[in-house]
C-alpha positions in Angstrom: 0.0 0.0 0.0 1.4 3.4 -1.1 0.9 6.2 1.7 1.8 9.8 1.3 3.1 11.0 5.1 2.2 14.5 5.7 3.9 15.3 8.9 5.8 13.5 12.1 6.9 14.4 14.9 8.8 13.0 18.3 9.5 14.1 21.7 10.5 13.0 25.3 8.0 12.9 27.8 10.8 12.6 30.9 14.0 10.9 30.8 13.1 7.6 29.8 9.5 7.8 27.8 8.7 9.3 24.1 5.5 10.4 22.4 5.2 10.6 19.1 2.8 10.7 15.9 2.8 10.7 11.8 -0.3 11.7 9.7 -0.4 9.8 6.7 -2.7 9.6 3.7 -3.3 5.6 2.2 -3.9 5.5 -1.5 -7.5 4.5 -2.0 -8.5 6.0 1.1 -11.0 9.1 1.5 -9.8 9.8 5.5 -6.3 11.4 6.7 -4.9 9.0 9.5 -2.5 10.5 12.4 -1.2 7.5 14.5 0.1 8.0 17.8 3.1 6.1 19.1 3.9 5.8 23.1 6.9 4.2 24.4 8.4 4.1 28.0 12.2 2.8 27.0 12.1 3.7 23.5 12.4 -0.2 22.4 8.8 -1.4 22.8 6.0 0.7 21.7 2.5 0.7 21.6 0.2 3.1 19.2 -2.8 4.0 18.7 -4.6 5.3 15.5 -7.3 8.0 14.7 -8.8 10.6 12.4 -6.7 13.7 11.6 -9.1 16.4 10.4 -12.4 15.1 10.9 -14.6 11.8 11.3 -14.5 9.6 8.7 -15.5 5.5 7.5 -15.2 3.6 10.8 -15.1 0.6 8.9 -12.4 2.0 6.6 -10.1 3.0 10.2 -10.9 -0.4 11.3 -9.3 -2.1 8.1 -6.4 0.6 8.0 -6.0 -0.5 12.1 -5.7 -4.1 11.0 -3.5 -3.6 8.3 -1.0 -1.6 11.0 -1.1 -5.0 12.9 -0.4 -7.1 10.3 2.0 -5.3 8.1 5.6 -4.4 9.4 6.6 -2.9 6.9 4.0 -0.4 7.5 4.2 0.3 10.5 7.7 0.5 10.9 7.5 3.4 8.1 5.6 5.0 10.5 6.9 4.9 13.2 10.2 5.8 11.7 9.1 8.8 10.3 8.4 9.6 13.4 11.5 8.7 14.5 13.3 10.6 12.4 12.0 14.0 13.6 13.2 13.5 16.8 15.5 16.8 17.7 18.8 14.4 18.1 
């Protein structure tokens, strides 16, 4: 699946934990996505995903929430966009 990321971004929460997002856009997809990732140790992180700009298919953020579990690839494009705008 082809995505078009709008924007990322990553900070610190304290000294160990970090809270970031990426909005995204999927190809074949009417909604703008923004998925937020959490992580205490900056190894292991959780997300969670959500409308950007305004409500949109729930069944079509279901699929797209799926699809984050399922492909790594994905989500590890993600989450290192986010990444990457982390102030080093």
């Amino acid at each position: 699946m082809k995505i078009e990321i709008m924007r990322a971004e990553m900070h610190r929460e304290d000294e160990k934990s970090f809270v970031g997002s990426t909005v995204f856009k999927a190809d074949g997809n009417k909604s703008v996505y923004e998925v937020t990732f959490m992580s205490k140790n900056g190894k292991d992180w959780d997300y969670s995903l959500h409308f950007t700009e305004q409500s949109g298919d729930e069944e079509e953020l279901l699929k797209m929430d799926e699809l984050l579990e399922n492909d790594d690839d994905l989500y590890n494009q993600l989450l290192d966009a986010a990444l990457d705008a982390y102030p080093a």
